[in-house]
N, C-alpha and C positions, 0 to 999 in steps of 0.2 A: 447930790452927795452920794458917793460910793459905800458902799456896805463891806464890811472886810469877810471873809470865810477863812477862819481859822481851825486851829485843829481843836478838837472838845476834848475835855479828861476823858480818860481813857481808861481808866481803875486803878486801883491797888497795884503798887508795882510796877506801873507799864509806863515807862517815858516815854519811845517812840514808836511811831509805825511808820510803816513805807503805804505810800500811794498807790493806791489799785487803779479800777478802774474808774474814769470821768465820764458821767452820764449821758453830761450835757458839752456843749463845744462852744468857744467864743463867740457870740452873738445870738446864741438859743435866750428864748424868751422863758421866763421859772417862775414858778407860784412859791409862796413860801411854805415853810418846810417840806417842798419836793426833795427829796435824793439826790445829791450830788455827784458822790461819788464814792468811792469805797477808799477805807483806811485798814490795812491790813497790820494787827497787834501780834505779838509771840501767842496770843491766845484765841482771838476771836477775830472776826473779822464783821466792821461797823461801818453802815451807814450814816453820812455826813449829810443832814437837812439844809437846807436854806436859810437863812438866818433869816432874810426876806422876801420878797416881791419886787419881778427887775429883769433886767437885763443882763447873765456873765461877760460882762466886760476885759476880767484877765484870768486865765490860768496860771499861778505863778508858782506851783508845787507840780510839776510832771509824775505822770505815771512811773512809778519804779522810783524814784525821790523818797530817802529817808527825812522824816520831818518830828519835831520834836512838841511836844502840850506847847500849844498857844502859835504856833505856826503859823501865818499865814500863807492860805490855800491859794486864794483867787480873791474875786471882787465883784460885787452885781451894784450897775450902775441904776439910775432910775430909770424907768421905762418899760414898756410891752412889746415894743418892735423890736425884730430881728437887726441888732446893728453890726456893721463891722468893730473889730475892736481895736485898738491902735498899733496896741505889740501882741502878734500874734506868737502862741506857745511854741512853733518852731521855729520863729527866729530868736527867740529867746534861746531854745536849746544848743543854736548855731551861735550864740555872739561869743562864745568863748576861743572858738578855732578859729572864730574871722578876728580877734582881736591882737592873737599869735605872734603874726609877721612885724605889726607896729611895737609893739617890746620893746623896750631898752634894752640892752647889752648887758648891764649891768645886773638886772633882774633876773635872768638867767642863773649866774653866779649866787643870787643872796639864797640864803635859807630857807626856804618856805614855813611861813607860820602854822603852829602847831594847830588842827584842828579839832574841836571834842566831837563834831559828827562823822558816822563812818562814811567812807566811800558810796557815791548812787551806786546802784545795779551794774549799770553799765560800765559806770566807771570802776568799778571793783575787776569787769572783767579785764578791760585793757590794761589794767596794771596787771595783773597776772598774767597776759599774753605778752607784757613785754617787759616781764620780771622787775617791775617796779614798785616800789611801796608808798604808800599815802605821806607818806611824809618829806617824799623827795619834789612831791607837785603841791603847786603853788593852788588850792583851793577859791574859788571865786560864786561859792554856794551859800547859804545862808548859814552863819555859823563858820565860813570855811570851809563848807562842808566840800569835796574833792566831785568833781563833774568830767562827765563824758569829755567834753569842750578839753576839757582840762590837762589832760591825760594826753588828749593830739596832740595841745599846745608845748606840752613838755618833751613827748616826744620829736618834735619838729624841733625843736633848740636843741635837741641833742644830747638829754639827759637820758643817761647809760643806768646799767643795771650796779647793784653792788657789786666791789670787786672780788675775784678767787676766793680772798682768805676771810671774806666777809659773809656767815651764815645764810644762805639763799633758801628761797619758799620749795619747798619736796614734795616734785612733782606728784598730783593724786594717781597720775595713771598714765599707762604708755601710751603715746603718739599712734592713733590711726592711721592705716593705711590711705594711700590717696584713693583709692575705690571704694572704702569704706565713710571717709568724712562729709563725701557728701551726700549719705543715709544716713546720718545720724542729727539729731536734733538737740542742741544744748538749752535747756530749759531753768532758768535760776529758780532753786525752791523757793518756793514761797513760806516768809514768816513763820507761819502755824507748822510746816512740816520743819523746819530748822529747827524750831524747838521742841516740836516731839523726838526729834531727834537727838537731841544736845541732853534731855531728860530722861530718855531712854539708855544712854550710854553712863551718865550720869548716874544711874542706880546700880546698874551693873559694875561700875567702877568703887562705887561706897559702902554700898548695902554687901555680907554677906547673904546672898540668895540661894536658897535652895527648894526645892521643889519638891510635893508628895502627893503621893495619886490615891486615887480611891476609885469603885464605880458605883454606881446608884440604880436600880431598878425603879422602872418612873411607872409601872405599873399602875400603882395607886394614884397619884397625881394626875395623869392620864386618864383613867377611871373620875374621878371626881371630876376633872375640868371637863370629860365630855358628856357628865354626867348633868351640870349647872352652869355651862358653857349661857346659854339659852336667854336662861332665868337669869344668868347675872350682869348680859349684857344688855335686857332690858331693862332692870332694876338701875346701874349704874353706868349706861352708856356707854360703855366702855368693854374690846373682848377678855377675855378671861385667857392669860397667856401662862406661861413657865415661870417668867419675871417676880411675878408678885409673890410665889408659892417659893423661890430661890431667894427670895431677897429677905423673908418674911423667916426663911428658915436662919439664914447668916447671923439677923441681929438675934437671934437667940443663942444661937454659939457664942457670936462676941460678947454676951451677959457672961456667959458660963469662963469663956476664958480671955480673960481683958487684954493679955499680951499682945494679941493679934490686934487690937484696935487700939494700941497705943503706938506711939514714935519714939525716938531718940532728939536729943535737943542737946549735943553738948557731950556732956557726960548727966545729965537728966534723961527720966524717962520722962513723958508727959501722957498719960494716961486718960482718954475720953469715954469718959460716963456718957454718952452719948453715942447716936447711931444716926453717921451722914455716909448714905450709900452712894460710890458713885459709879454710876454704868457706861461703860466704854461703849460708844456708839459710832459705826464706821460711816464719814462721809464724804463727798467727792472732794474736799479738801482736805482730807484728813481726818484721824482718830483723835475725837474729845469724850471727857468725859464729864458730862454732867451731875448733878450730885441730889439724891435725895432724900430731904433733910428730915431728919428727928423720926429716921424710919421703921425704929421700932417704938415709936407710938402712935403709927399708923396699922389700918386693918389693910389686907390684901388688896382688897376695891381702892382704897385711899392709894397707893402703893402703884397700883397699874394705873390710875390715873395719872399722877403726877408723872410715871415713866412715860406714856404715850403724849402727855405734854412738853416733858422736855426731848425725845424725840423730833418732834415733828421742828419746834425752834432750831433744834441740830441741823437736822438737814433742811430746813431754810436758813439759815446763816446767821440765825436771829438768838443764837446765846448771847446774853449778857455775863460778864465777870463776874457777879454775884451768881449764878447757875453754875457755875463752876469752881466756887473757891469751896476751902473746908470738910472738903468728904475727910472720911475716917478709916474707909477699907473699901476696897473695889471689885467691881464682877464684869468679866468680860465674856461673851456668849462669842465663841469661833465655831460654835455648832449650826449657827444660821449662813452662815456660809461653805460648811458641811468639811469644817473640819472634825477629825476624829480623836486626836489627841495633842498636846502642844502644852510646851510650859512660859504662861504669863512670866512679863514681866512686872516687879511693883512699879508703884505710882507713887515715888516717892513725895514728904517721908511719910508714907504708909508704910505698915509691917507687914500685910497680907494684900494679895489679890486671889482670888478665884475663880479658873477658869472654866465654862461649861462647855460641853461639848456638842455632837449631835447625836440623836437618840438613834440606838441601829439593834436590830432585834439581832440577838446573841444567845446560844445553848447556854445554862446556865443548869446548876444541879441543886435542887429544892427538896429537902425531905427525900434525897437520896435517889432523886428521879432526874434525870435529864428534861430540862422543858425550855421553852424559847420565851425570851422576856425581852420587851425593849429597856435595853441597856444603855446606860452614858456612862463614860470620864470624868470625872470631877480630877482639877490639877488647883491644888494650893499653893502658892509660892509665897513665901515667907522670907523673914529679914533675921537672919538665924543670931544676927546679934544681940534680938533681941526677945526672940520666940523658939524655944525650945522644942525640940522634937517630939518630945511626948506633949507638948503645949498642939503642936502644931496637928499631931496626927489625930487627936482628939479632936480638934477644935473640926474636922474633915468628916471626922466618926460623926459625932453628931448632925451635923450636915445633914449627913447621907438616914441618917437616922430619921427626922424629922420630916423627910423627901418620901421616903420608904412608905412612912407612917402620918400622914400629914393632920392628923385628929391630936396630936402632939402639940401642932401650931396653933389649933385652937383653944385646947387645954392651957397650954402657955407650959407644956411638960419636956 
């Protein structure tokens, strides 16, 4: 009896994902819950187990294939040897072109039925190359959904693009040269970057944003951290970074000025008594940020912990949706990769982000002396609709205040 692989809930929010990579190939022998394959979300990107112990018998979700909760993926048959399987996944990908020619005449002409999944990858691209839209191809995917296959087949009948006076797709960019296209490489984003993207333009289009600067002498900090660097990372495991003395300082602004850790909902404000940090961390798929929670009732040790754990799940691929839902205000460090100043965007609907920079020894004038300090950038971007300028340039003061003076953060002053 065949076991099904279907798709698993996926979180909050998230109906579909597109198919990544498949681990294993028609006739590979799998343990149960070995890894299958990858499922790529607008957020994360998850690992797909075994359901059991067997044989993959069929691939029947192709890489790049948008697939919807409860999908079915493939099939493991019973058994431990290597078998053939009967419908291999590229003739599956082929029966749609080879089915073309046999068509009725008729079918050509009729309507094609509405489909609620978007276009595969592929087939997203061939309608765009041949100015056609998902609704003029007749879909033979799960759901309808519109297939590679699909898009020849329509083509080969001699389905045309809309006419003149009928609103056409505006092209993203001019035509390459013929010396030039065959250097260039067209790569479909992937999930996670289409929606940092789609959310990123999204704030800038909603949010009034504005931006305000400060700089911070990290003297002290610097001093202190190379001071119980030592001591504190054999005490709690863990190095003694910037992070926890940055993050440790925010949730005591956001106490002092709540604006900044509240949103907009409406015409409500929603207002959080509460502090969920989340820290922008860059990785080879993209910038996430993970969130952490209830951060001002953690001590700095508590603090670098938790960020050097969600860290390391980042850049192994291993966030979960719950890692990432519900922050309240955001820090992002462009200083580790040695930028000098930049203005964040929010993370909507956050009101504030925070951006830090890198630290670069700077003349600065102290008690009326010229002396050299290692200096940073602090850049606050704020949601002006809903945090005021003196809200905002305060909420920075402090910051920079408690950084300056970090016996502040232990006081709780």
């Amino acid at each position: 009896m065949a076991t099904e692989i279907r798709v698993p809930t996926l979180g909050e929010s998230v109906s579909e994902a597109t198919v990544g990579t498949w681990f294993k190939k028609v006739g590979d022998a799998i343990k149960a819950d070995e890894p299958l394959l990858e499922l790529e979300t607008d957020k994360v990107t998850i690992e797909v187990p075994a359901p059991s112990a067997g044989v993959l018998s069929e691939i029947v979700a192709l890489a790049g294939e948008t697939v919807g909760l409860g999908a079915l993926l493939g099939q493991i048959a019973a058994g431990s040897g290597a078998a053939a399987a009967p419908v291999a996944a590229a003739e599956k990908k082929a029966e749609p072109a080879a089915a073309a020619p046999a068509a009725q005449p008729a079918v050509a002409a009729a309507a094609p039925a509405a489909s609620s999944m978007p276009p595969a990858p592929s087939a997203g691209k061939l309608l765009a190359e041949n100015n056609l839209s998902a609704d003029q191809v007749d879909g033979s995917g799960k759901r309808g959904q519109v297939l590679k296959g699909d898009v020849l087949a329509a083509v080969a009948k001699g389905i045309s693009a809309p006419a003149a006076s009928e609103p056409v797709k505006v092209q993203a960019r001019a035509p390459s040269t013929t010396e030039d296209v065959v250097r260039e490489e067209r790569v479909k984003m992937t999930r996670l970057r289409q929606t940092i993207a789609r959310r990123l333009k999204d704030a800038q289009n909603t949010a009034a944003m504005l931006t305000t600067y400060n700089e911070v002498d990290m003297s002290a900090v610097m001093s202190l951290r190379n001071k119980y660097k030592d001591i504190f990372e054999k005490k709690h495991g863990v190095k003694l970074g910037f992070m926890g003395f940055f993050t440790k300082a925010v949730t005591h602004a956001l106490k002092e000025i709540p604006a900044v850790n509240a949103e907009i909902d409406g015409t409500d404000v929603i207002y959080k008594n509460f502090c969920h940090i989340g820290v922008a961390v860059g990785t080879d798929k993209g910038l996430v940020v993970p969130v952490v929670r209830d951060a001002d009732q953690m001590s700095i040790a508590e603090i670098e912990k938790d960020i050097g754990r969600l860290g390391k799940l980042a850049r192994d691929g291993q966030l979960s949706m719950a890692d990432m839902q519900g922050g309240t205000f955001t820090i992002s460090n462009g200083g580790v990769y040695g930028s000098l100043m930049s203005s964040p965007i929010l993370n909507a609907p956050q009101s504030g982000i925070l951006g830090m920079h890198k630290i670069q020894d700077r003349p600065v004038v102290v008690g009326g002396q010229i002396v050299i300090r290692p200096m940073m950038y602090l850049a606050l971007s704020y949601d002006h609709r809903m945090v005021d300028g003196k809200e905002a340039v305060t909420f920075l003061v402090r910051v920079k205040d408690s950084l300056e003076d970090p016996e502040r953060l232990v006081l709780d002053l």
